[in-house]
C-alpha positions as CSV (number, residue, x, y, z in Angstrom):
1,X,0.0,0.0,0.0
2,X,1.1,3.3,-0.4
3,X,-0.4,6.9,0.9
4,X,-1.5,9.6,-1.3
5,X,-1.2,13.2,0.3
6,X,-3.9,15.5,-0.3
7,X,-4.4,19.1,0.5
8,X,-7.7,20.6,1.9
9,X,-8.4,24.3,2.0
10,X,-11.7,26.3,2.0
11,X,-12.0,28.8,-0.4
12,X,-14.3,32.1,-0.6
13,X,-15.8,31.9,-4.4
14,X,-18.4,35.2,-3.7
15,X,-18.0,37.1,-6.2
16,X,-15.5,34.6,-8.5
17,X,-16.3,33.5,-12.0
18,X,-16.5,30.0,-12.1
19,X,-16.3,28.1,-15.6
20,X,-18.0,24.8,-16.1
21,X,-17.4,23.4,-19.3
22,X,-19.9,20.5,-20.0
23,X,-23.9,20.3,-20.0
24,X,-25.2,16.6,-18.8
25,X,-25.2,15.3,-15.7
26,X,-22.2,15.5,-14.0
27,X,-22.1,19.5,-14.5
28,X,-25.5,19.8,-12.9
29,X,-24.1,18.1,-10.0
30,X,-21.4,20.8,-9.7
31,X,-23.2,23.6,-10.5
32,X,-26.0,23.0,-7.0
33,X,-22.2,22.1,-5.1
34,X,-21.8,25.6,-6.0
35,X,-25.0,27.7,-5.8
36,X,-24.4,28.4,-2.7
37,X,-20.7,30.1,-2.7
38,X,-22.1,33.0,-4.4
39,X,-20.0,32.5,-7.5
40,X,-20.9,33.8,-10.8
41,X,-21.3,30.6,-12.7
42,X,-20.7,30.4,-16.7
43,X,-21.5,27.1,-18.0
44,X,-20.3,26.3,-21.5
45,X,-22.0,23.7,-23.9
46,X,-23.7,23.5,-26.9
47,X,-26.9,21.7,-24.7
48,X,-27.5,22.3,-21.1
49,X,-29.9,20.0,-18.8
50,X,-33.6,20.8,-17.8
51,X,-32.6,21.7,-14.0
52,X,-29.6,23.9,-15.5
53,X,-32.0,25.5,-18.0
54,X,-34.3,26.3,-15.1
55,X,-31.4,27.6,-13.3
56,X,-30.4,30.3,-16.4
57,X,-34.1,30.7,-16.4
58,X,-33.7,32.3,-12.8
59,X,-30.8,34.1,-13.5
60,X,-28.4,32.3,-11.4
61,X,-26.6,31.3,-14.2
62,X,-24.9,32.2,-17.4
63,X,-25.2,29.8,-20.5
64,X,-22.6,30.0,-23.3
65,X,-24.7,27.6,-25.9
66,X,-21.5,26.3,-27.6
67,X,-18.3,24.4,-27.7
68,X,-15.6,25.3,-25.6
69,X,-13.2,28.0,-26.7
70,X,-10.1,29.2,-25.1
71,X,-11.2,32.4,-24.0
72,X,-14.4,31.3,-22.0
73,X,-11.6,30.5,-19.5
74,X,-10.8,34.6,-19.3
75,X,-11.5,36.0,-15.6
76,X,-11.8,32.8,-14.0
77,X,-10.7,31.4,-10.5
78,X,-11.4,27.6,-10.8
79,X,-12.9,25.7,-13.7
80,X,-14.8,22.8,-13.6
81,X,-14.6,20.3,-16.7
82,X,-17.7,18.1,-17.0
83,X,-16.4,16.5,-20.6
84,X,-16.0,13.1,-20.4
85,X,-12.9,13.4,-22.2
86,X,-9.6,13.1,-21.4
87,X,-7.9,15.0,-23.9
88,X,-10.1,17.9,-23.7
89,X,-10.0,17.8,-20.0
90,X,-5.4,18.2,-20.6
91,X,-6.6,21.2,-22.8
92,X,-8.7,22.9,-20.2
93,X,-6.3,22.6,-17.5
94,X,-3.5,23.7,-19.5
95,X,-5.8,26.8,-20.7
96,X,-6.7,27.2,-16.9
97,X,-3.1,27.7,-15.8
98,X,-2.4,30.6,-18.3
99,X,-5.5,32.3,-17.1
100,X,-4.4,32.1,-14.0
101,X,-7.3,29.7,-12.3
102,X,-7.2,26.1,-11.2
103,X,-9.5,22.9,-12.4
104,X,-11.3,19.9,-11.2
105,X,-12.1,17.3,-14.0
106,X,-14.9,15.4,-12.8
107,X,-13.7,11.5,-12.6
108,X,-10.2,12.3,-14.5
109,X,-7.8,12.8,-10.6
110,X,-5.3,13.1,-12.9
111,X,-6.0,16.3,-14.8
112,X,-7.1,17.8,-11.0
113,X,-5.6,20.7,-9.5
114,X,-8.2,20.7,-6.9
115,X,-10.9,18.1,-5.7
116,X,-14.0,19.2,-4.4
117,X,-15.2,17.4,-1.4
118,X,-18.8,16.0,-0.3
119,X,-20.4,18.6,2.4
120,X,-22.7,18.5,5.1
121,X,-23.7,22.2,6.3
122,X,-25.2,23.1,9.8
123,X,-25.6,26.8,10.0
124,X,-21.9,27.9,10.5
125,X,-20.3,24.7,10.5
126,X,-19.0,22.7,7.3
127,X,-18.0,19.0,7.9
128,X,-16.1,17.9,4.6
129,X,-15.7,14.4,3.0
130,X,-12.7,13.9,0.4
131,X,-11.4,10.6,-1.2
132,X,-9.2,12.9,-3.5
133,X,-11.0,12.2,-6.4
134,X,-10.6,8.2,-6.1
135,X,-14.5,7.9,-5.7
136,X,-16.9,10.2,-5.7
137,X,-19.8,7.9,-5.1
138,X,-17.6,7.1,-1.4
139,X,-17.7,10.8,-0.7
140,X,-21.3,11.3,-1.1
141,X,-22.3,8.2,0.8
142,X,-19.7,8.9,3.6
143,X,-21.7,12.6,3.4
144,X,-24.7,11.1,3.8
145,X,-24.1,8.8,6.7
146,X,-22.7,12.2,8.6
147,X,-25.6,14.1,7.1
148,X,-27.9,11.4,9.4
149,X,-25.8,11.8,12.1
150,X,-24.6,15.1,13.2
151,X,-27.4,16.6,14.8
152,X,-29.7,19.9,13.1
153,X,-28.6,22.3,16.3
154,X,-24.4,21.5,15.9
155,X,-24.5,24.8,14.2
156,X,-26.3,26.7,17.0
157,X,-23.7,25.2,19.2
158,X,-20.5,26.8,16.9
159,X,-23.2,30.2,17.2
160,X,-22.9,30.7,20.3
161,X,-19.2,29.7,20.6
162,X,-18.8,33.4,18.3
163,X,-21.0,35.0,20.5
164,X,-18.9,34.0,23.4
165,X,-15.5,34.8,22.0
166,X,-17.1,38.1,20.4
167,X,-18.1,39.2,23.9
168,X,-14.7,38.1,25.6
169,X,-12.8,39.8,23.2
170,X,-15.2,43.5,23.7
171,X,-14.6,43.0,27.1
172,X,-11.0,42.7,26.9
173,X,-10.5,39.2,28.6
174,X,-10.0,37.0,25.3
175,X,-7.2,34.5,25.1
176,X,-6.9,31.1,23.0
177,X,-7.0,28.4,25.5
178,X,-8.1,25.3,24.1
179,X,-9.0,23.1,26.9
180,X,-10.9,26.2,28.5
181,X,-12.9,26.0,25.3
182,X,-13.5,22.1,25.3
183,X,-14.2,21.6,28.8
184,X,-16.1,24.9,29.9
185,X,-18.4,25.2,26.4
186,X,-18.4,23.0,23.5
187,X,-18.1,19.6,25.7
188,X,-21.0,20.4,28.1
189,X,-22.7,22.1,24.6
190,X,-22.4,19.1,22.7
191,X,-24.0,16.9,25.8
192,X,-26.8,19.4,25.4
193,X,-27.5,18.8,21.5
194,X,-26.8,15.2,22.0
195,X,-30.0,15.3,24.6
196,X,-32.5,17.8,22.5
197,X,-31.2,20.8,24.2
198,X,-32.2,24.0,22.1
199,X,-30.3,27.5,21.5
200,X,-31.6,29.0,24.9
201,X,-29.9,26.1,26.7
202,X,-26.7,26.7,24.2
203,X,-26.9,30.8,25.3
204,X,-27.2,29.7,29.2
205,X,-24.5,27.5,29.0
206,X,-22.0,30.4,26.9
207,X,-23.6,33.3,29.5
208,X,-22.1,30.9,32.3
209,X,-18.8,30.5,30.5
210,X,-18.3,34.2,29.8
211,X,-18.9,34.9,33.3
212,X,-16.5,31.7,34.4
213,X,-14.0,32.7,32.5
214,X,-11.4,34.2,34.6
215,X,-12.2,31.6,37.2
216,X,-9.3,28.6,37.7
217,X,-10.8,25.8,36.1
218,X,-14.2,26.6,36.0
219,X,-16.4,25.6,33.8
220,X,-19.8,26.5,32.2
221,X,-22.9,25.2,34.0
222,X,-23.2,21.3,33.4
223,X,-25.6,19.7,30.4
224,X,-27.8,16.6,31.5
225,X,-25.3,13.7,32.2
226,X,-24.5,12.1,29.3
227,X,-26.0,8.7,28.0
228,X,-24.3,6.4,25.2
229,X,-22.2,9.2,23.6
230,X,-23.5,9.7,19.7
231,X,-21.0,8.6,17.2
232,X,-20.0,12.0,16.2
C-alpha cells in the first residue's frame, strides 16, 4: 500500500467566476455544489440539462450555448470540466493555468488541480468528506451517513461559541485556551444537543462560561449527564 497526500483548504468563491465546461449530468451536479458560494457561474455547452435550463431561467446562471473556446476560460478562478474526455480535460487545464485559475475534472484525478469534497452544512459549521478524487460515489455516501448523524442544532452550538468569544474579546478578557474551550463550552454544549437541548440552553451555558472565565478551572454550568455518547 502506499499513501496519497492530499491538500484541503476552504476557499471564498463570492464574487469569483466559475467556468463549467460541459452540460449533462455530471455539470448539474457541480453547478447545486456551487450555488451556494455565491460564485458567478458560466457554464459552456452547446446543450444544457432541464434543472440547468431552469437555473439560467432564474438568472443564477450564465449559459454559453457552444463548444468550448479558449477564451471562456478569461476571468476565472477555478474551472470545472464536465467532458467526459480526457484529452479535452489536458486542454482545459492547460488553458486554466495561463488564465491564472485552477480545475477539477470530474472522474479524471489526474487532470485535478483541486478536488472538491462531499459537504454536510449546519448553519456555520461545514464537515467535509474527500477521497481525492478516487471515488466520488464514497464521498457522497460517507456525506450522507454524517448528514444522518450530526445533529440539526451542531451549528447553533459553533453560534454561540462566536457570541462568546465576540463578547470576551469586547470585554477585553480574550485569550486562546483550548482546553478552556473544550471543557467549559463545547463539551458540556455538545451533551446538550446530543439530549434535545435548544439555543436557549446553548446561550445559558455560553452566558455561564463568559462569566467563568477568569475563574481557575471553572467551567460553564453542566448539560444533562451524558448517555451512550452519539457517534459523532
Amino acid at each position: 500500500m502506499h499513501a496519497t497526500r492530499g491538500y484541503v483548504v476552504s476557499w471564498r468563491l463570492s464574487g469569483a467566476t466559475v467556468v463549467v465546461v460541459g452540460g449533462g449530468a455530471a455539470a448539474e451536479a457541480k453547478v447545486e455544489t456551487l450555488l451556494p458560494t455565491g460564485a458567478r457561474l458560466v457554464v459552456v455547452s452547446p446543450r444544457i440539462t432541464a434543472r440547468l435550463g431552469e437555473l439560467v431561467a432564474g438568472g443564477r446562471l450564465q449559459w454559453r450555448p457552444r463548444r468550448y473556446r479558449r477564451g471562456d476560460l478569461r476571468g476565472a478562478s477555478l474551472v470545472f470540466a464536465a467532458t467526459g474526455d480526457g484529452r479535452l480535460n489536458g486542454r482545459l487545464r492547460r488553458h486554466a493555468h495561463r488564465a491564472g485559475a485552477l480545475l477539477n475534472a470530474v472522474d479524471d484525478p489526474a487532470n485535478c488541480d483541486v478536488t472538491v469534497p462531499a459537504v454536510v452544512r449546519r448553519g456555520p459549521v461545514t464537515v467535509a468528506v474527500t477521497t481525492d478524487g478516487h471515488s466520488p460515489a464514497a464521498s457522497r455516501f460517507l456525506r450522507e451517513e454524517l448528514d444522518a448523524v450530526l445533529p440539526a442544532t451542531l451549528g447553533d452550538l459553533v453560534t454561540v461559541a462566536a457570541e462568546a468569544r465576540a463578547e470576551l474579546r469586547r470585554q477585553g478578557r480574550y485569550r486562546y485556551d483550548y482546553a478552556a474551550w473544550r471543557d467549559g463550552l463545547l463539551e458540556p454544549g455538545r451533551r446538550a444537543v446530543a439530549h434535545g437541548g435548544d439555543r436557549t440552553d446553548l446561550e445559558r451555558l455560553s452566558r455561564a462560561f463568559v462569566l467563568s472565565w477568569d475563574s481557575p478551572g471553572a467551567t460553564a454550568l453542566e448539560a444533562p449527564a451524558p448517555a451512550p455518547a452519539p457517534a459523532w
